[in-house]
N, CA, C, O and CB atoms as a CASP TS submission, in Angstrom:
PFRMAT TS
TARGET T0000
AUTHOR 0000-0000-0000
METHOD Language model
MODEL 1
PARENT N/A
ATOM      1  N   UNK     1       7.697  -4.366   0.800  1.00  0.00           N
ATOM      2  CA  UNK     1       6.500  -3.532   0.872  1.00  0.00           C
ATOM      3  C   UNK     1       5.664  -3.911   2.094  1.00  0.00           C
ATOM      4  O   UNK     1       5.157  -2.991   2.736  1.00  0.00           O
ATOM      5  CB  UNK     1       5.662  -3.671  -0.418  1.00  0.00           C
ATOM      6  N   UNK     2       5.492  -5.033   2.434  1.00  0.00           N
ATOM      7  CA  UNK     2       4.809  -5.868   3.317  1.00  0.00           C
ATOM      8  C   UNK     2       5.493  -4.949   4.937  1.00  0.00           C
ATOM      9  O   UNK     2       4.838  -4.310   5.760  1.00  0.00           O
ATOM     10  CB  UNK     2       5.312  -7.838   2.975  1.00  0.00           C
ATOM     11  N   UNK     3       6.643  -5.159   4.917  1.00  0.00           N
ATOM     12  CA  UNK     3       7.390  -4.345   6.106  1.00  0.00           C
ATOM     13  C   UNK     3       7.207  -3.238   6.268  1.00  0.00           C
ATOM     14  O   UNK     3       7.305  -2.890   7.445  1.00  0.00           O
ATOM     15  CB  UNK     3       8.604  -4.283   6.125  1.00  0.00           C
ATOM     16  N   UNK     4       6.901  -2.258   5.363  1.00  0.00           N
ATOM     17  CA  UNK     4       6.997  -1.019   5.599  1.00  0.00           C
ATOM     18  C   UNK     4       5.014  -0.614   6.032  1.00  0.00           C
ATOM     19  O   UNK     4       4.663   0.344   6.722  1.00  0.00           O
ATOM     20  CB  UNK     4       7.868  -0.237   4.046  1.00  0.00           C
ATOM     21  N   UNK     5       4.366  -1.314   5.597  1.00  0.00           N
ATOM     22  CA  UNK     5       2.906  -1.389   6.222  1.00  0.00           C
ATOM     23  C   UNK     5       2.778  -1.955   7.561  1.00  0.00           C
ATOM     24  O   UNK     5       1.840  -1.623   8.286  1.00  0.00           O
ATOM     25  CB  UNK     5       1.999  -2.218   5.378  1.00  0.00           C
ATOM     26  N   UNK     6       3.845  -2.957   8.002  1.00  0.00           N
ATOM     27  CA  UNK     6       3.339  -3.137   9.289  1.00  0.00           C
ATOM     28  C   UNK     6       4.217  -2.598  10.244  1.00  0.00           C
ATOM     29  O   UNK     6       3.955  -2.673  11.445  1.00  0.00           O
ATOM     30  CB  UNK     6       3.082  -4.470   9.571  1.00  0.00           C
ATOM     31  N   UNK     7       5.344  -2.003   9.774  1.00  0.00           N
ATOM     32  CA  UNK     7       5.675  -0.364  10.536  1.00  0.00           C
ATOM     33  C   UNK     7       4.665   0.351  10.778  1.00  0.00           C
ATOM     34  O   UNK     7       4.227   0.616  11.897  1.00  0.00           O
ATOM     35  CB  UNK     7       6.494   0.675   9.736  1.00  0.00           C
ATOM     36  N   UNK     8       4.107   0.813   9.415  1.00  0.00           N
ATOM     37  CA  UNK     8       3.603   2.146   9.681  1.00  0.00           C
ATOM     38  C   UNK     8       2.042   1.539  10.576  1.00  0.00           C
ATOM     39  O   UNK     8       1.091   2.184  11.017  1.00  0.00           O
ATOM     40  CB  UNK     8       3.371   3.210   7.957  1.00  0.00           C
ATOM     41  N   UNK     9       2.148   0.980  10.576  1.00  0.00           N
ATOM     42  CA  UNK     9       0.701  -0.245  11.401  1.00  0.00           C
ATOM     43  C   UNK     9       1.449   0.060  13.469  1.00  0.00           C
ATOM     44  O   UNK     9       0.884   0.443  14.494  1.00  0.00           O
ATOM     45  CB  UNK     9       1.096  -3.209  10.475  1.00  0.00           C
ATOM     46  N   UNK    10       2.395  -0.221  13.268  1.00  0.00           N
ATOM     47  CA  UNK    10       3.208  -0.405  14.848  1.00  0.00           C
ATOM     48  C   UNK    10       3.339   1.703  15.421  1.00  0.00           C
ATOM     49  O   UNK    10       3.162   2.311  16.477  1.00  0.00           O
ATOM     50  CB  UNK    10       5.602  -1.499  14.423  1.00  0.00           C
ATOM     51  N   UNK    11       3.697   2.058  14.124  1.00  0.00           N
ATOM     52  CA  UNK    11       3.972   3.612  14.726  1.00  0.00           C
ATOM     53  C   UNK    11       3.005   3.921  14.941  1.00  0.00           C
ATOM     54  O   UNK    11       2.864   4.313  16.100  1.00  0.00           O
ATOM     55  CB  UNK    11       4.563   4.701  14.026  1.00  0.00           C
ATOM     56  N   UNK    12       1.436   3.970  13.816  1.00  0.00           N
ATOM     57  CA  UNK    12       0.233   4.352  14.645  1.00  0.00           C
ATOM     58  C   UNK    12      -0.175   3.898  16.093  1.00  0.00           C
ATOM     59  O   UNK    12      -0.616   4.554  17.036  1.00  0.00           O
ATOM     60  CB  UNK    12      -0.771   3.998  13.924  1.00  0.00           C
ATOM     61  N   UNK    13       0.137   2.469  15.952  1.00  0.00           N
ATOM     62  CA  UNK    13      -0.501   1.738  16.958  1.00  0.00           C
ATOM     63  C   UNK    13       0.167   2.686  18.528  1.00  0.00           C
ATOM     64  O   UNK    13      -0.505   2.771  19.556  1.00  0.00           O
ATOM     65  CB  UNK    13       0.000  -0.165  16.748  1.00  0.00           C
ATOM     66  N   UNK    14       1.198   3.138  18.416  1.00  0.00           N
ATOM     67  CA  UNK    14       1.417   3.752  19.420  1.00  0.00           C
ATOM     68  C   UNK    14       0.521   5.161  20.302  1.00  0.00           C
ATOM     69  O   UNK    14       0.570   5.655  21.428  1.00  0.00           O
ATOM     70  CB  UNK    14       2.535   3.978  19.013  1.00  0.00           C
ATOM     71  N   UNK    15      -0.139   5.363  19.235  1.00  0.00           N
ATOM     72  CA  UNK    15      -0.701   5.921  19.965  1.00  0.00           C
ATOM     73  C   UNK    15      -2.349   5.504  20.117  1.00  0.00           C
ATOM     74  O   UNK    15      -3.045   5.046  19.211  1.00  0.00           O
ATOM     75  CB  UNK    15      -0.356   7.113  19.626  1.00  0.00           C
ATOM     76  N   UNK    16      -2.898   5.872  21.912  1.00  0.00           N
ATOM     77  CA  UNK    16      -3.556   4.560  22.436  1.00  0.00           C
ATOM     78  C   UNK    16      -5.050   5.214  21.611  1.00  0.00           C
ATOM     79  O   UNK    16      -6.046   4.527  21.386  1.00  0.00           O
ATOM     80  CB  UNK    16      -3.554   4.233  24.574  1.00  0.00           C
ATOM     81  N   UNK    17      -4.892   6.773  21.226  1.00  0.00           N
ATOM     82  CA  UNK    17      -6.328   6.988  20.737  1.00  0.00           C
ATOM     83  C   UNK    17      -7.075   6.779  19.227  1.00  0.00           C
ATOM     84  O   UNK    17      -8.175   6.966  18.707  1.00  0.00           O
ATOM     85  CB  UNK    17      -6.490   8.274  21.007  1.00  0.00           C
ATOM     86  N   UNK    18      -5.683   6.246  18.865  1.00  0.00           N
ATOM     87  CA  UNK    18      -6.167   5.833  17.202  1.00  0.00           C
ATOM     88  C   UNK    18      -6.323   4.432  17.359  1.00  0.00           C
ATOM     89  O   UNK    18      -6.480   3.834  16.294  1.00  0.00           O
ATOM     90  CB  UNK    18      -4.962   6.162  15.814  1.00  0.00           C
ATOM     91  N   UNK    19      -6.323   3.559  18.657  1.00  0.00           N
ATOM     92  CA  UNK    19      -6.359   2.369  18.087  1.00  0.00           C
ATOM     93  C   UNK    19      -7.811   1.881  17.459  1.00  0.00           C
ATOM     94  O   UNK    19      -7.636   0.673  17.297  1.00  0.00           O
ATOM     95  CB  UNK    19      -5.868   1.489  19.100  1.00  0.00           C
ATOM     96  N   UNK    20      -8.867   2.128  17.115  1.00  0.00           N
ATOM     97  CA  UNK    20      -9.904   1.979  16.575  1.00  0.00           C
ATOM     98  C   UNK    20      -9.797   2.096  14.863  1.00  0.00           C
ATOM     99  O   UNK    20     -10.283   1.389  13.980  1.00  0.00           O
ATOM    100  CB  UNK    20     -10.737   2.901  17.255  1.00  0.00           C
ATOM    101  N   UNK    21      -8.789   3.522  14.803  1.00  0.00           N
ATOM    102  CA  UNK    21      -8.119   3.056  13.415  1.00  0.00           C
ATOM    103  C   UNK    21      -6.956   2.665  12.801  1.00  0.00           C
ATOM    104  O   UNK    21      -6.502   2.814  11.666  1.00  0.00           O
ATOM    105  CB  UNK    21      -8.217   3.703  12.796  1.00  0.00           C
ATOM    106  N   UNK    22      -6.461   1.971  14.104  1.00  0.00           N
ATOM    107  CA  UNK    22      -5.036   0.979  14.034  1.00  0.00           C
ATOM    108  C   UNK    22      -5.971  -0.309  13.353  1.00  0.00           C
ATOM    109  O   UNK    22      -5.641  -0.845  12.295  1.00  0.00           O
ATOM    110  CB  UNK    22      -4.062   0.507  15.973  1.00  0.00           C
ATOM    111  N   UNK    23      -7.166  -0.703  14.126  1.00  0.00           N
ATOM    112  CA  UNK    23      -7.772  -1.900  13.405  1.00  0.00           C
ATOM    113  C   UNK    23      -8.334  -1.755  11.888  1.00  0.00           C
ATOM    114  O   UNK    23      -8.262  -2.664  11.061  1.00  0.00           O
ATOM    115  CB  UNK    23      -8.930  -2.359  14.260  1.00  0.00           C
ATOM    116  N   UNK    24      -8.949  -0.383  11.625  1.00  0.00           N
ATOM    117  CA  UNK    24      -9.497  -0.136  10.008  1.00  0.00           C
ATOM    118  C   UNK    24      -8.377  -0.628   9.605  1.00  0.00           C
ATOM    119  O   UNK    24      -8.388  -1.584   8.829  1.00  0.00           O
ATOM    120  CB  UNK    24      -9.893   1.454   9.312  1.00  0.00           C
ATOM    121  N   UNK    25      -6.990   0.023  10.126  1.00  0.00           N
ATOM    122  CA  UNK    25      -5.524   0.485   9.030  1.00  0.00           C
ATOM    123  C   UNK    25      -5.117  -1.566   8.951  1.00  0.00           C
ATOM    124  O   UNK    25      -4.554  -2.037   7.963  1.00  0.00           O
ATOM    125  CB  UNK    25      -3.579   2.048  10.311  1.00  0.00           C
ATOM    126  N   UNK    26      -5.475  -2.311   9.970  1.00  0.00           N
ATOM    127  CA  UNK    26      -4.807  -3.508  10.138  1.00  0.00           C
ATOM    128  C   UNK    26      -5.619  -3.992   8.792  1.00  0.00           C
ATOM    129  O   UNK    26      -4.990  -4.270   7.771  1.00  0.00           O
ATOM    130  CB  UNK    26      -4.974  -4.370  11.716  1.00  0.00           C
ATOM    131  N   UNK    27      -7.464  -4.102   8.866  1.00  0.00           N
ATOM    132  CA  UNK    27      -7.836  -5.011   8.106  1.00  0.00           C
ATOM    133  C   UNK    27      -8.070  -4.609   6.493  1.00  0.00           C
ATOM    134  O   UNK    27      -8.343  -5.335   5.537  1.00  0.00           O
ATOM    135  CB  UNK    27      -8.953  -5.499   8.758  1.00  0.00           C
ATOM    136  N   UNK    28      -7.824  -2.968   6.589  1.00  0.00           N
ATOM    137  CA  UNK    28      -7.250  -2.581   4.947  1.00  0.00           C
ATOM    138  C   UNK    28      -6.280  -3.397   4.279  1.00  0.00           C
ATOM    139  O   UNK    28      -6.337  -4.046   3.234  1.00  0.00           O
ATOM    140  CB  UNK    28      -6.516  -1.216   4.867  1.00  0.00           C
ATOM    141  N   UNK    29      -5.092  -3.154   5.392  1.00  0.00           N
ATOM    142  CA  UNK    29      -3.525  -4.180   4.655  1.00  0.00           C
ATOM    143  C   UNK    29      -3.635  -5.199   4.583  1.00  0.00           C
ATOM    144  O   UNK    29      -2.959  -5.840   3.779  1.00  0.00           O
ATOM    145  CB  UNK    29      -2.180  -4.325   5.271  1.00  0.00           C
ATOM    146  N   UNK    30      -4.490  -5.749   5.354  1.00  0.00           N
ATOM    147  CA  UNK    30      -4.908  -7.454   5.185  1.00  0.00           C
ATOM    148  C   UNK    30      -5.484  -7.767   4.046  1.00  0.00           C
ATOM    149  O   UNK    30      -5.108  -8.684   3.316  1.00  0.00           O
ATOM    150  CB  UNK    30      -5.936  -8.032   6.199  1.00  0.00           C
ATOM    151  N   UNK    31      -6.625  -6.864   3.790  1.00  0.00           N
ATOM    152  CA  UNK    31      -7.612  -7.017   2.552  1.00  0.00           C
ATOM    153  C   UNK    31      -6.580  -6.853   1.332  1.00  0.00           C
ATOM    154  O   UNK    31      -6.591  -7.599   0.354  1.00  0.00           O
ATOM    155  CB  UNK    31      -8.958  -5.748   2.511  1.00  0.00           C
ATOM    156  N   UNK    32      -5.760  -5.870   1.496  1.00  0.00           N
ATOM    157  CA  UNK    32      -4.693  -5.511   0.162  1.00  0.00           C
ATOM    158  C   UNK    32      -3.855  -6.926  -0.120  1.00  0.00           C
ATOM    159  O   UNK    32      -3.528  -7.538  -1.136  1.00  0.00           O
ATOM    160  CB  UNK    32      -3.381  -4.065   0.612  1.00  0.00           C
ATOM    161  N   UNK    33      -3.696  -7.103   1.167  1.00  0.00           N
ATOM    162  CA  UNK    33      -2.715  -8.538   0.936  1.00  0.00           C
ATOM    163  C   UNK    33      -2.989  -9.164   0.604  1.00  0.00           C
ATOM    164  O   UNK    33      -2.232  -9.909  -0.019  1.00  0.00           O
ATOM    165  CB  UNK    33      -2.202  -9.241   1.572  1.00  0.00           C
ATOM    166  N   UNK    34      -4.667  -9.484   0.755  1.00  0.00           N
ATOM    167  CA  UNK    34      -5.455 -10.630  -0.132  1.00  0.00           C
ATOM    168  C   UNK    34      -5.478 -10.721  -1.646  1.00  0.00           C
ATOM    169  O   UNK    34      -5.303 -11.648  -2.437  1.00  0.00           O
ATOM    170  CB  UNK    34      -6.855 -10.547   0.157  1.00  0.00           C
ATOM    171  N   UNK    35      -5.843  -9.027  -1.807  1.00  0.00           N
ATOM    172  CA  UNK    35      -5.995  -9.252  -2.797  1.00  0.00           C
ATOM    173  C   UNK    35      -4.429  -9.003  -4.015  1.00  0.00           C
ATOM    174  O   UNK    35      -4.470  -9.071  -5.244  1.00  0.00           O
ATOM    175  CB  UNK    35      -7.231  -8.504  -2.884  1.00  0.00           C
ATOM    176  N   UNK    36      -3.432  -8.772  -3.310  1.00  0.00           N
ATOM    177  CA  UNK    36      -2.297  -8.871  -4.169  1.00  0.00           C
ATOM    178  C   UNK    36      -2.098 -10.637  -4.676  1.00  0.00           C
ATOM    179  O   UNK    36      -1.176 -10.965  -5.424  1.00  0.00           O
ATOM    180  CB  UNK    36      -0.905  -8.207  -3.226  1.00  0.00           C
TER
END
């Protein structure tokens, strides 16, 4: 499960105008991860 979030983390990240919510999308999955 962990892999398939930081895919979908790398495919956004490709593009350069979402990266503002490449970081929301990073510290959501982080927070999820915490709290799993």
């Amino acid at each position: 499960m962990r892999e398939l979030e930081n895919h979908e983390i790398q495919r956004r990240g490709n593009i350069p105008a979402d990266r503002g919510q490449r970081v929301i999308l990073r510290k959501a999955t982080l927070q999820s991860a915490l709290d799993r």
